[in-house]
BALOVO-476256 format. One record per residue: residue number from 1; x, y, z of N, C-alpha, C, O, CB in turn. Coordinates in Angstrom, 2 decimals. Glycine has a CB too. Layout:
BEGIN
R  resi      n.u      n.v      n.w     ca.u     ca.v     ca.w      c.u      c.v      c.w      o.u      o.v      o.w     cb.u     cb.v     cb.w
R   NUM        X        Y        Z        X        Y        Z        X        Y        Z        X        Y        Z        X        Y        Z
...
END
This chain:
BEGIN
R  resi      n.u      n.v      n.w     ca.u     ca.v     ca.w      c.u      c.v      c.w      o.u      o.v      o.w     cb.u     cb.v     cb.w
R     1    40.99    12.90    -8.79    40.03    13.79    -8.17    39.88    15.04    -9.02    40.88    15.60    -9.49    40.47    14.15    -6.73
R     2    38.55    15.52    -9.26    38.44    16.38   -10.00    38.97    17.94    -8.96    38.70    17.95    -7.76    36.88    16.18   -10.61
R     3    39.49    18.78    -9.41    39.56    20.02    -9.09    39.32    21.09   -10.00    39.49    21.05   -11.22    40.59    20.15    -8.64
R     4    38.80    22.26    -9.14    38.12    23.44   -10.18    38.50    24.77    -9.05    39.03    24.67    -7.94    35.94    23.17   -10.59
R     5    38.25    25.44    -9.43    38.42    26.64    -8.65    37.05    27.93    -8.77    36.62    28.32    -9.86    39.92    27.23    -9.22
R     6    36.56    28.40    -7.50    35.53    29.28    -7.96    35.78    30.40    -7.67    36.41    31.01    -6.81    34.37    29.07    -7.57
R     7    34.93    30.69    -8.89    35.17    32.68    -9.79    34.69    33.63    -8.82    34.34    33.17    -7.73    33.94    33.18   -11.53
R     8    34.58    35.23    -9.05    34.32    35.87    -8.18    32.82    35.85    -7.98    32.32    36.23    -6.91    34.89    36.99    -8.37
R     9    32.18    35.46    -8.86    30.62    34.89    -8.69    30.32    33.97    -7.78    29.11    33.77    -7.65    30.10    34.28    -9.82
R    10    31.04    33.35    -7.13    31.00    32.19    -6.55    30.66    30.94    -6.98    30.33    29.98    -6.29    30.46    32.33    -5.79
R    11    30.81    31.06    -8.73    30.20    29.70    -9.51    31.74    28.99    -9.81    32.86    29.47    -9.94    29.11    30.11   -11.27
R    12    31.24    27.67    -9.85    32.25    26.82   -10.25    33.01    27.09   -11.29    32.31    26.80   -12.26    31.82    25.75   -10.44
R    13    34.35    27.59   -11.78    34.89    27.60   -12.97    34.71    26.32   -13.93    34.35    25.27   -13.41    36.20    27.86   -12.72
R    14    34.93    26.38   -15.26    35.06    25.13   -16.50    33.56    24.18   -15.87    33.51    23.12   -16.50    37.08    23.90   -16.39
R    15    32.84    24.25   -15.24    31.37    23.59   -15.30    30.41    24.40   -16.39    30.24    25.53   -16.84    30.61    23.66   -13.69
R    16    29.97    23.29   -16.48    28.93    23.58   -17.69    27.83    24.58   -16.65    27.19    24.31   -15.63    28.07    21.78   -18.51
R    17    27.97    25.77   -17.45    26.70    26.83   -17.52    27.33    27.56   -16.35    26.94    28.71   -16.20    24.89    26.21   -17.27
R    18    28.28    27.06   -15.45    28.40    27.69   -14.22    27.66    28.17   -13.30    27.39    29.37   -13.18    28.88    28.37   -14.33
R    19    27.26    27.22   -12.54    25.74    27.66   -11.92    26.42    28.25   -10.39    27.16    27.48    -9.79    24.34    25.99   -11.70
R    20    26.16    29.53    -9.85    26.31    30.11    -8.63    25.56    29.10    -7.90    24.59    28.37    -8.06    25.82    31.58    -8.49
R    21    26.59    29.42    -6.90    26.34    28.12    -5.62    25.68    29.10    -3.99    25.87    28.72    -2.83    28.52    27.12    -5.14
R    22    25.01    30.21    -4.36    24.75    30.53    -3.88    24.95    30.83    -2.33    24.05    30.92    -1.49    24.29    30.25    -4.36
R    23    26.40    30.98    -2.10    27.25    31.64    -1.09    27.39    30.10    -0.62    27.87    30.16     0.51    26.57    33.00     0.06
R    24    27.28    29.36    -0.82    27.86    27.63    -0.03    28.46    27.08    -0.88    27.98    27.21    -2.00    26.75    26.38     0.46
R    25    29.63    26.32    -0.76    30.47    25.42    -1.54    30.40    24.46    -1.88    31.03    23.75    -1.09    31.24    25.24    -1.30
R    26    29.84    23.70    -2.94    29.44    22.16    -3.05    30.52    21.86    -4.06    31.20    22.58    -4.79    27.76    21.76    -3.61
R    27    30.46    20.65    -3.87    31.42    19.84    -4.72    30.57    19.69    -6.15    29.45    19.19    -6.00    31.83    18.25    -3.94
R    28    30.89    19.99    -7.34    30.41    19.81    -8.73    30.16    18.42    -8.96    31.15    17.70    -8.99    31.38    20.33    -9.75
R    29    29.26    18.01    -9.09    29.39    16.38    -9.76    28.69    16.66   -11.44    27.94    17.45   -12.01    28.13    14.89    -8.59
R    30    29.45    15.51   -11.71    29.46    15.00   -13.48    27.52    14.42   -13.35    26.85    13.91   -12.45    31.16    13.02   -13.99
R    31    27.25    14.84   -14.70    25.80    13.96   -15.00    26.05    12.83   -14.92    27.15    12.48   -15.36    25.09    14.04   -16.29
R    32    25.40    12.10   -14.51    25.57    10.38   -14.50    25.08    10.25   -16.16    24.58    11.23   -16.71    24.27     9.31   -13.10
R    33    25.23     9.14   -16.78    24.73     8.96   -17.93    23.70     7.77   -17.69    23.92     6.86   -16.89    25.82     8.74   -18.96
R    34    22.40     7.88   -18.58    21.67     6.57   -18.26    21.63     5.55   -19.02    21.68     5.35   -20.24    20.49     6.70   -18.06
R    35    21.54     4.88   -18.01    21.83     3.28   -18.46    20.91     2.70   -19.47    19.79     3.07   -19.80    21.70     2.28   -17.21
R    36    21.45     1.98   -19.77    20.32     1.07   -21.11    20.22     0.14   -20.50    21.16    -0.17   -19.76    20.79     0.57   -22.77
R    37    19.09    -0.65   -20.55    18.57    -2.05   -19.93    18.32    -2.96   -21.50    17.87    -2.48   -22.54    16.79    -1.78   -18.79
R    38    18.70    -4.16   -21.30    18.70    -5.11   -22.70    17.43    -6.19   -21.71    17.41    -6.70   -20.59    20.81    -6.09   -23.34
R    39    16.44    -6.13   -22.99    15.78    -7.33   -22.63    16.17    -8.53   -22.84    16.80    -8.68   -23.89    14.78    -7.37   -23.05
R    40    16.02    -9.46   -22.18    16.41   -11.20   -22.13    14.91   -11.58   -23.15    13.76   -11.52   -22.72    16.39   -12.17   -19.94
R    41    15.25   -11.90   -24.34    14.73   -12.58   -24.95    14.46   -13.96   -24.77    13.37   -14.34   -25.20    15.14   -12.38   -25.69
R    42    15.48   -15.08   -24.06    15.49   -15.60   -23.51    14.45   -16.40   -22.09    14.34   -17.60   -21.83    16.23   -15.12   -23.65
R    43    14.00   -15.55   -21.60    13.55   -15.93   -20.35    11.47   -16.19   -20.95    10.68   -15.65   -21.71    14.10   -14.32   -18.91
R    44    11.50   -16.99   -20.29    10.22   -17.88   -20.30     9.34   -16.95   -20.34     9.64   -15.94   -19.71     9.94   -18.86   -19.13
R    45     8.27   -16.96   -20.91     6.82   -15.42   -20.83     5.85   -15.99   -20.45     5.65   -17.19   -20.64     6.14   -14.51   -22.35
R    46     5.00   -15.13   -19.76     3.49   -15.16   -19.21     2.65   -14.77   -20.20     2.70   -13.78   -20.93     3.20   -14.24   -18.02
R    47     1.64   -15.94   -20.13     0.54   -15.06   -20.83    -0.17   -13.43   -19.78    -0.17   -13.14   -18.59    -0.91   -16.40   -21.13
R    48    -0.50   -13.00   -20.59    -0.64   -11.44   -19.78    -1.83   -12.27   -18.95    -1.70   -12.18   -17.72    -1.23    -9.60   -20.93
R    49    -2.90   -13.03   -19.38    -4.13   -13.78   -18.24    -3.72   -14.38   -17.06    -4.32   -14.55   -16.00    -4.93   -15.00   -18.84
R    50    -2.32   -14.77   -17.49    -1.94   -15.79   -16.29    -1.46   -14.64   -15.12    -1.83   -14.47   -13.96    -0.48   -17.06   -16.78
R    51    -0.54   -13.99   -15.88     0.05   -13.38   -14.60    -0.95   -12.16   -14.38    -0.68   -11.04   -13.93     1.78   -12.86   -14.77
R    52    -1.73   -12.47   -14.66    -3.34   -11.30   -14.18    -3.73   -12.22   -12.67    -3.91   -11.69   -11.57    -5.31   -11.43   -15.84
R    53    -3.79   -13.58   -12.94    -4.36   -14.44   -12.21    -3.41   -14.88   -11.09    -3.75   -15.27    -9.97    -4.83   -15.45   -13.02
R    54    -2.02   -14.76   -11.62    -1.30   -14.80   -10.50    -1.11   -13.88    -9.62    -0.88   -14.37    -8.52    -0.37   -15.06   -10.73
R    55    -1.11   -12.54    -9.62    -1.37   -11.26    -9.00    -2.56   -11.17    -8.42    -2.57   -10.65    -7.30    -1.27   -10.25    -9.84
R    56    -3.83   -11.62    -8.98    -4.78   -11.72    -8.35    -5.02   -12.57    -6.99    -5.46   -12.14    -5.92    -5.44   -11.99    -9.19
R    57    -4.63   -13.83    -7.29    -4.49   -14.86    -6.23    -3.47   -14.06    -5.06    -3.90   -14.22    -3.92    -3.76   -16.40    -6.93
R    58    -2.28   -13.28    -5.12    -1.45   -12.95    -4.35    -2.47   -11.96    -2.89    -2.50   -12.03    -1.66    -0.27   -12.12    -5.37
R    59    -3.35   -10.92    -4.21    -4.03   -10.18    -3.50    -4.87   -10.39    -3.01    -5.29    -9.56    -2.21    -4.24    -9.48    -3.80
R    60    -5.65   -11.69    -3.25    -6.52   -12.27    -2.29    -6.08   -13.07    -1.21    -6.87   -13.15    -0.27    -7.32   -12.97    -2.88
R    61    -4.97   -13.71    -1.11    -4.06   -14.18    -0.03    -4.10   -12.99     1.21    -4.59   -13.02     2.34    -2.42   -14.41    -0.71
R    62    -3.49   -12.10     0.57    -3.07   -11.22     1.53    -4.16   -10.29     2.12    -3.83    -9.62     3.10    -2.03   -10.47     0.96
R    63    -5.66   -10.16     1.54    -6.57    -9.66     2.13    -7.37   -10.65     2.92    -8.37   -10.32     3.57    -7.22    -8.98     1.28
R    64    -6.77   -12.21     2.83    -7.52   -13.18     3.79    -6.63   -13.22     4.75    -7.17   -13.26     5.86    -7.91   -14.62     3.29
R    65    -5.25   -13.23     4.77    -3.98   -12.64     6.09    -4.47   -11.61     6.68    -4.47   -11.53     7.91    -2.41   -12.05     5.58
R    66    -5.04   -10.47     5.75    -5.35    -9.47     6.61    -6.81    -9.57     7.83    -6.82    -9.05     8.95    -5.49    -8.33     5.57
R    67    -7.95   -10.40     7.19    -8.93   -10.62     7.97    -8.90   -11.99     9.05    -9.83   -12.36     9.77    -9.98   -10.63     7.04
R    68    -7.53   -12.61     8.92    -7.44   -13.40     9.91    -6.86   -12.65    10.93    -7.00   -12.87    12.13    -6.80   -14.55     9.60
R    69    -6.08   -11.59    10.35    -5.39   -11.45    11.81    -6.37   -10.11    12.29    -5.81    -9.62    13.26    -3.37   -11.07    11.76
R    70    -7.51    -9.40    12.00    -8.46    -8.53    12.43    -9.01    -9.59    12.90    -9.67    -9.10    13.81    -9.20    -7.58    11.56
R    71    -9.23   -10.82    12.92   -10.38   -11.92    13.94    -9.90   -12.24    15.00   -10.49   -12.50    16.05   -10.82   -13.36    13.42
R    72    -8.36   -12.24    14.70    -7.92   -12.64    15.99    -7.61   -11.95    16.77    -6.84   -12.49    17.56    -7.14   -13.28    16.05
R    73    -7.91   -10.59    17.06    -8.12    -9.47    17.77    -9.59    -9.16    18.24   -10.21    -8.35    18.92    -7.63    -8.47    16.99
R    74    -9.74   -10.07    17.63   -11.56    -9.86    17.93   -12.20    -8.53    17.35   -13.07    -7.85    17.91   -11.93    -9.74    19.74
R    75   -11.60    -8.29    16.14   -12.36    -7.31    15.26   -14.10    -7.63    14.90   -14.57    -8.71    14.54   -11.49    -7.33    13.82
R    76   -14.74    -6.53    15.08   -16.25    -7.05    14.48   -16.48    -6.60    12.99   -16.24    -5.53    12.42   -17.59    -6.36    15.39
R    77   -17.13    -8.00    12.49   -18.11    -7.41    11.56   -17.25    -7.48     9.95   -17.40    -6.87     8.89   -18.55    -5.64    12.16
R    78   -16.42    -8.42    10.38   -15.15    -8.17     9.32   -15.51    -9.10     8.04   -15.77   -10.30     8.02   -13.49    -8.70    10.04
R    79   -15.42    -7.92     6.68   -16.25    -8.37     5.38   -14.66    -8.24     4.28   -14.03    -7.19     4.37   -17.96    -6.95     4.87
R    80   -14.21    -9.19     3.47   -13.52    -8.58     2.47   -14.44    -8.42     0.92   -15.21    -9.24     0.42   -12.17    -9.47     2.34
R    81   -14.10    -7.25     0.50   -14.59    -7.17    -0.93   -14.09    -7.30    -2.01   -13.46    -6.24    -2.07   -14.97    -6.33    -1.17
R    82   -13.86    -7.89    -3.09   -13.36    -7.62    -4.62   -14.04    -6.99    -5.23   -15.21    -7.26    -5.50   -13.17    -8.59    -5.44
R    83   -13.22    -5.73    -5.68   -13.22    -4.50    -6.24   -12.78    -4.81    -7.57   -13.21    -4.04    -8.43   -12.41    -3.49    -5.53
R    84   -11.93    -5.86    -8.02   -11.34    -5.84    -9.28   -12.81    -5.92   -10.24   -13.80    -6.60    -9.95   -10.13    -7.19    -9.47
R    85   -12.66    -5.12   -11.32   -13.38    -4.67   -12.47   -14.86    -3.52   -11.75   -15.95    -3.18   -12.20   -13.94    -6.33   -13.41
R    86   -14.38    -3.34   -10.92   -15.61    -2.36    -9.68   -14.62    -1.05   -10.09   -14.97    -0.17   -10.89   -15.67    -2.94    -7.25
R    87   -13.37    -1.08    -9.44   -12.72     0.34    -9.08   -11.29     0.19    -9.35   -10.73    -0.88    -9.11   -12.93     0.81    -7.49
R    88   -10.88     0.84    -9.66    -9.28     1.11   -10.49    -8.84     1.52    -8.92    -7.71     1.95    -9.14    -9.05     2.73   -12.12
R    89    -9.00     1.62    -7.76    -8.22     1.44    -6.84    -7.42     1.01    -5.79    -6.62     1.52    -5.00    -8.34     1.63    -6.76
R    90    -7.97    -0.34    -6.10    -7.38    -1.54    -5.37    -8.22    -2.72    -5.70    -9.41    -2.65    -6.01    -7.33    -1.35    -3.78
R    91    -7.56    -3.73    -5.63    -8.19    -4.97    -6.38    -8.89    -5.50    -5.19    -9.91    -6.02    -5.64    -7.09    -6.14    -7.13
R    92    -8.87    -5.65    -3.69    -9.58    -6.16    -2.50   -10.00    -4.80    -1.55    -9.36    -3.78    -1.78    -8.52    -7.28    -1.66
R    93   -10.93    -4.74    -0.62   -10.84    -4.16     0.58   -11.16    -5.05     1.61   -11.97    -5.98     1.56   -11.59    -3.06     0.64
R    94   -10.33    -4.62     2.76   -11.37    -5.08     3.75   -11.73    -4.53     4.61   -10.92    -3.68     4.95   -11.21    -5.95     4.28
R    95   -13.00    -4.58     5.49   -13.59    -3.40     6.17   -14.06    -4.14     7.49   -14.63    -5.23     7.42   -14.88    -2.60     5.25
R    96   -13.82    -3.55     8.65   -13.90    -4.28     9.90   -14.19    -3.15    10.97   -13.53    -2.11    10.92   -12.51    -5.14    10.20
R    97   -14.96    -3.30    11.75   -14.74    -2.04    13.07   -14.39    -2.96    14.41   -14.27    -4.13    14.79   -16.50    -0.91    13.46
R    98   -14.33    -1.82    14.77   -13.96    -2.38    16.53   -14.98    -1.19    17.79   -15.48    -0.11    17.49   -11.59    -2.02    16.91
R    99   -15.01    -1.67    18.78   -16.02    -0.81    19.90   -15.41     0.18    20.97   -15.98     0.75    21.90   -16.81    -1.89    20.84
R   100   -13.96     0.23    20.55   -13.30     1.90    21.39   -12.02     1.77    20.70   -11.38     1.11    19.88   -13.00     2.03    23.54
R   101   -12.01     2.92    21.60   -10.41     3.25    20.67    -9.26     2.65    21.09    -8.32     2.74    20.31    -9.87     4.80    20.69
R   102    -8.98     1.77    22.60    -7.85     0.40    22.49    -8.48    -0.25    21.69    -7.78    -0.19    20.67    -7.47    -0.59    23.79
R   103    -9.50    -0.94    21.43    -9.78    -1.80    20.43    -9.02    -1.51    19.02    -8.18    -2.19    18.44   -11.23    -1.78    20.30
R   104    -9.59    -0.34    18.71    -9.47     0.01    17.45    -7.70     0.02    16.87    -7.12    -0.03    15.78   -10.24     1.45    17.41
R   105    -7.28     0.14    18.56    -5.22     0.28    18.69    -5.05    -1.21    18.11    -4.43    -1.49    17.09    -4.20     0.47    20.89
R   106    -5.69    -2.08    18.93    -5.18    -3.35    19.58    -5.09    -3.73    17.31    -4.15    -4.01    16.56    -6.76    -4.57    21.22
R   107    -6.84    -3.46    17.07    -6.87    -4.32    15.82    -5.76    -3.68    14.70    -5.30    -4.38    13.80    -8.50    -4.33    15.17
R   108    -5.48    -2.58    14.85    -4.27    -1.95    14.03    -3.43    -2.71    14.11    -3.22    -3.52    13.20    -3.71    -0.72    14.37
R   109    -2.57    -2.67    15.41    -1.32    -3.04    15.81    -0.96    -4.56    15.35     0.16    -4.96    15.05    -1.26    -2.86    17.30
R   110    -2.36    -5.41    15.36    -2.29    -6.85    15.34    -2.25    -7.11    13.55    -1.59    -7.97    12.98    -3.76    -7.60    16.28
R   111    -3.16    -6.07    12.91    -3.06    -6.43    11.11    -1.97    -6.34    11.00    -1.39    -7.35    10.61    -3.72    -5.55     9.90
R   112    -1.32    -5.35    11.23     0.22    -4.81    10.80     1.12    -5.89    11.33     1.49    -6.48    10.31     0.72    -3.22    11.54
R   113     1.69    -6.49    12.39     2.53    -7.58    12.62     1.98    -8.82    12.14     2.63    -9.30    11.21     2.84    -7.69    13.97
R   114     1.12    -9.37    12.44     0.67   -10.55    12.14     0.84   -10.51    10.42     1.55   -11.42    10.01    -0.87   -10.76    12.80
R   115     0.39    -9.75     9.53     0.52    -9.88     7.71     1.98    -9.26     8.03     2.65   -10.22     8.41    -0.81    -8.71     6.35
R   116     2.43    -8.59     8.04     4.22    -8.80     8.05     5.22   -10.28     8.50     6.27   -10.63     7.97     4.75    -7.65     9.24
R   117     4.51   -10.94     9.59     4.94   -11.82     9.78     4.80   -13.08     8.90     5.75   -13.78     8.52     4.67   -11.84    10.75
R   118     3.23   -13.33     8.58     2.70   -14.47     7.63     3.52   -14.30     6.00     4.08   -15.19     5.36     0.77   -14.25     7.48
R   119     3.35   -12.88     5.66     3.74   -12.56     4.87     4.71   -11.47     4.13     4.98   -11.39     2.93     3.06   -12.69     4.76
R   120     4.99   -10.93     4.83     6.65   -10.14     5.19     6.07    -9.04     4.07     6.83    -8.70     3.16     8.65   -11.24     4.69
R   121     4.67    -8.48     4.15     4.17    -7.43     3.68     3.86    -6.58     4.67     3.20    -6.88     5.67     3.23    -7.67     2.94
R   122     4.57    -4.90     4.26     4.39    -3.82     4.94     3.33    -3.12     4.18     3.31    -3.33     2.97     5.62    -3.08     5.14
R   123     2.11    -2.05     4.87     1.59    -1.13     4.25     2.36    -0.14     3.29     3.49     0.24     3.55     1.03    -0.57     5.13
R   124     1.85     0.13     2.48     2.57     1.27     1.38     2.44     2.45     2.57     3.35     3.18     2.94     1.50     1.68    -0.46
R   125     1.00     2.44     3.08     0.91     4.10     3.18    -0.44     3.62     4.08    -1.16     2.65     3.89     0.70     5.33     1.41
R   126    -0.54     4.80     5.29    -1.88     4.77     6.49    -1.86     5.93     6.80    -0.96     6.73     7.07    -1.84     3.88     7.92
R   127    -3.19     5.97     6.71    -3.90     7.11     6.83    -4.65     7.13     8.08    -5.37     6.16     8.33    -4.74     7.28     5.72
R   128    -4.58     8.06     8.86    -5.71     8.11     9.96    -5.07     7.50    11.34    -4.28     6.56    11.45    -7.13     7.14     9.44
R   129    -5.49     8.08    12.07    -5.08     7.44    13.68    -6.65     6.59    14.39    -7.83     6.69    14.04    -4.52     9.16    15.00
R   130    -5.92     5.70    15.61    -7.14     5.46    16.05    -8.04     6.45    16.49    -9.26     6.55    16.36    -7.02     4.71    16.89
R   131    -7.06     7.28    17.15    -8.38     8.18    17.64    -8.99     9.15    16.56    -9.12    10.15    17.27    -7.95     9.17    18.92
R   132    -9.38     9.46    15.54    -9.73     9.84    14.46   -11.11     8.19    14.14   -12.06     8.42    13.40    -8.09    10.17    13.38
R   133   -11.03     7.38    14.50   -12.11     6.37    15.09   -11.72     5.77    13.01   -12.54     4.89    12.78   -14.36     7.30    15.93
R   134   -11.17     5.92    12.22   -10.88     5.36    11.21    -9.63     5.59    10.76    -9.02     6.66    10.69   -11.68     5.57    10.44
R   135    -9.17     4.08    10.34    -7.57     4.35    10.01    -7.72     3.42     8.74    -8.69     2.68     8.53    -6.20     3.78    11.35
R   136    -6.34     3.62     7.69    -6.78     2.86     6.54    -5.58     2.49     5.95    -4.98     3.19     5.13    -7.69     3.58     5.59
R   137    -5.23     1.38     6.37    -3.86     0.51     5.83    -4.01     0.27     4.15    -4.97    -0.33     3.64    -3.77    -1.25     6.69
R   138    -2.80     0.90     3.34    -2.62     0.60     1.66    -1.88    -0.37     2.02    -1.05    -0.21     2.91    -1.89     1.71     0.50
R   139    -2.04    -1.61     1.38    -1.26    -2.57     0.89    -1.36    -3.18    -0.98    -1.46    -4.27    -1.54    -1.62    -3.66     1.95
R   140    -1.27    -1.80    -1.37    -1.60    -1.79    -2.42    -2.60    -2.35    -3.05    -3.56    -1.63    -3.32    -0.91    -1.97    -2.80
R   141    -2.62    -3.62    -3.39    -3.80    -4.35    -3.45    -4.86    -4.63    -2.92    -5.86    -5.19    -3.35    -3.68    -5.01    -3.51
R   142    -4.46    -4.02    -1.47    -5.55    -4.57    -0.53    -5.82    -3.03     0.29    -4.87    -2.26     0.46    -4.91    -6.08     0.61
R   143    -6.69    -2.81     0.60    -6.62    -1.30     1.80    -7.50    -1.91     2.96    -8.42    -2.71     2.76    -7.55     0.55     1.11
R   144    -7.17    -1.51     4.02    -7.89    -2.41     4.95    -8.70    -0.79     5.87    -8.17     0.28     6.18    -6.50    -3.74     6.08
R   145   -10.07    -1.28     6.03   -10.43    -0.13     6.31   -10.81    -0.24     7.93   -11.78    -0.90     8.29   -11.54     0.30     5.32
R   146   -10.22     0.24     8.59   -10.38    -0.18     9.93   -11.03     1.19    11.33   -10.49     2.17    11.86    -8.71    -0.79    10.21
R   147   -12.64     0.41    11.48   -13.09     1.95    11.61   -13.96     1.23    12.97   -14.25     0.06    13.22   -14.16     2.92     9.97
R   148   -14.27     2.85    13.92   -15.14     2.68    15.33   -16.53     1.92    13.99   -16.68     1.81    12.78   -15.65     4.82    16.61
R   149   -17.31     1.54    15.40   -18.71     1.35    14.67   -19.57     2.26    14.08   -20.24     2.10    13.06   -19.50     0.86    15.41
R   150   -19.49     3.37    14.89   -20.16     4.65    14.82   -20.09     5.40    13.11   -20.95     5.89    12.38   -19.34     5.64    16.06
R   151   -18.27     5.14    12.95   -17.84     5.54    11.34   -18.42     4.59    10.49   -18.79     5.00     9.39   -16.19     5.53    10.98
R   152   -18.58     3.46    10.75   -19.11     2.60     9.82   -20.51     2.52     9.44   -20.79     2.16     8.30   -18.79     1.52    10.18
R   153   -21.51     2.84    10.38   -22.83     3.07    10.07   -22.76     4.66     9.25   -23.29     4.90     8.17   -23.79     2.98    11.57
R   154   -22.04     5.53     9.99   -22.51     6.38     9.08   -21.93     6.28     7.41   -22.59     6.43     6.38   -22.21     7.66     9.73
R   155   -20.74     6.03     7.56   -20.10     5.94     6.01   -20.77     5.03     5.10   -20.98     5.36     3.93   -18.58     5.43     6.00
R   156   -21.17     3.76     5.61   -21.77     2.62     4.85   -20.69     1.76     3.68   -21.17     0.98     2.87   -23.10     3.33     4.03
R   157   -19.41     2.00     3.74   -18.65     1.44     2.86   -19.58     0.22     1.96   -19.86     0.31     0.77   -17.40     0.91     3.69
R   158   -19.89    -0.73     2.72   -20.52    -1.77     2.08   -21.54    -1.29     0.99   -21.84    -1.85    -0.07   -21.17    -2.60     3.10
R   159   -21.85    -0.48     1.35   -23.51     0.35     0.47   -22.79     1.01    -0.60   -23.20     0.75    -1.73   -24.65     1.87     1.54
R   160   -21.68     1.92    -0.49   -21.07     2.54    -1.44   -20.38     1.33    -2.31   -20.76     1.20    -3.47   -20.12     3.61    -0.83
R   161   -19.24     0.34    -1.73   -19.24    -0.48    -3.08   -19.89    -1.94    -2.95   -19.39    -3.03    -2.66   -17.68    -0.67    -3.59
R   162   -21.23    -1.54    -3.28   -22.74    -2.63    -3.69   -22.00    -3.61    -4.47   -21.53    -4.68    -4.10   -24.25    -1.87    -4.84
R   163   -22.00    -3.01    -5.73   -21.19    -3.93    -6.92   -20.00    -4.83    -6.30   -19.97    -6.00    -6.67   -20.42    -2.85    -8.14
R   164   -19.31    -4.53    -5.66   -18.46    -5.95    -5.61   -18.55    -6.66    -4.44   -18.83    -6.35    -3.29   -16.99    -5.79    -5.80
R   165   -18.17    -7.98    -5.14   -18.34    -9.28    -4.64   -17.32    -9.26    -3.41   -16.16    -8.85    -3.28   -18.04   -10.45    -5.79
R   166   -18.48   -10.02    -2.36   -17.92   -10.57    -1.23   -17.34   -12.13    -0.87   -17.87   -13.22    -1.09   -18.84   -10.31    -0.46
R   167   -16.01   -11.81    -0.21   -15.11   -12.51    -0.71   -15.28   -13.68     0.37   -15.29   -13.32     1.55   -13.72   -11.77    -0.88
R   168   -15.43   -15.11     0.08   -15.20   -16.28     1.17   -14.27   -15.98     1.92   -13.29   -15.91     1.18   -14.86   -17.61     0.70
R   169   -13.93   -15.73     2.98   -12.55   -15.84     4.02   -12.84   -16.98     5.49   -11.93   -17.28     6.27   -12.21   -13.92     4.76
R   170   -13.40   -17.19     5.54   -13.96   -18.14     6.68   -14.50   -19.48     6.09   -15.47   -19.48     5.33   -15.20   -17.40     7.51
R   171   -13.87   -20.59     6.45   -14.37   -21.90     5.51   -15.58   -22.27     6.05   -16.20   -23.13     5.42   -13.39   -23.27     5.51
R   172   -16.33   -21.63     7.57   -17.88   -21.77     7.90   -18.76   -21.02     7.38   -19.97   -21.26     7.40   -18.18   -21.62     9.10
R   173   -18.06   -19.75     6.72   -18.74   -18.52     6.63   -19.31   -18.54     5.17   -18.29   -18.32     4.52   -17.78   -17.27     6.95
R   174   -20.27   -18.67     4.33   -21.13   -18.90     3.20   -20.72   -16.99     2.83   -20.62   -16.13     3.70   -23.15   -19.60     3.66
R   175   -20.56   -16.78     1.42   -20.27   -15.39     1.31   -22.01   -14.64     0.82   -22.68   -15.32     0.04   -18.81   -15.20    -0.02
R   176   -22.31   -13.94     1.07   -23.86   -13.11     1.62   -23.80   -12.81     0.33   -24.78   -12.07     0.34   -24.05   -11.65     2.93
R   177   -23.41   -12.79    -0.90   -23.76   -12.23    -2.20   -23.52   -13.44    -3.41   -23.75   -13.18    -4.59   -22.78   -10.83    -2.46
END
């Protein structure tokens, strides 16, 4: 066990620089040193296309998890988009409203368990409450934009990103672009 004793400054004696501890007593710890990581030369490689395409496929999985389980809440109006080569901010969206604000609870509550369950994916990060009538699940790849009707006519998401392609998610549903 390391022991030290502190000066009338109240800084740690024999520590480097002696930093005052500002009337509280902490225990001194050592710098950790950092680690070196060795690459495995060894291990099998991706072409950078493939595992473009494998990441891609992941994130379209999980934005068609996400619009199954907004249907089965009876979300309206529910569109996914690919954004990849559109916007450096997510490779899918999907955009759905609902007609009050339990609705708008119910379709939250149901994206979030149902894609955790199918797929044991949590949001990074949400923004917005229902009652704020728009809320907006990061799943990194995917942001799910989940808004009253009222937010959606006025915002127009669809109108703002024109450019990207609308994504098949329904095997009846023909994609409108």
């Amino acid at each position: 066990m390391l022991q030290s004793s502190f000066g009338p400054t109240g800084a740690i004696e024999g520590c480097p620089g002696e930093v005052p501890l500002g009337g509280r007593r902490r225990a001194w710890q050592p710098r950790l040193e950092k680690k070196r990581f060795h690459l495995d030369t060894s291990a099998p490689r991706f072409h950078h296309s493939t595992t473009e395409k494998l990441m891609a496929a992941e994130g379209q999985e999980l934005a068609i998890a996400c619009a199954k389980a907004a249907e089965e809440i009876l979300a309206e109006d529910i569109h996914v988009l690919d954004l990849r080569g559109v916007s450096s901010l997510t490779d899918y969206m999907l955009v759905c409203s609902g007609s009050s604000m339990p609705h708008l609870k119910a379709i939250l509550r149901e994206v979030e368990v149902k894609v955790r369950e199918w797929s044991g994916a949590d949001p990074l990060y949400s923004e917005g409450k229902a009652d704020s009538r728009w809320v907006v699940l990061d799943y990194v790849d995917v942001m799910v934009h989940i808004m009253h009707q009222e937010m959606r006519e006025l915002y127009a998401l669809e109108e703002l990103w024109g450019d990207a392609k609308i994504v098949e998610w329904e095997p009846n549903r023909a994609p409108s672009k």
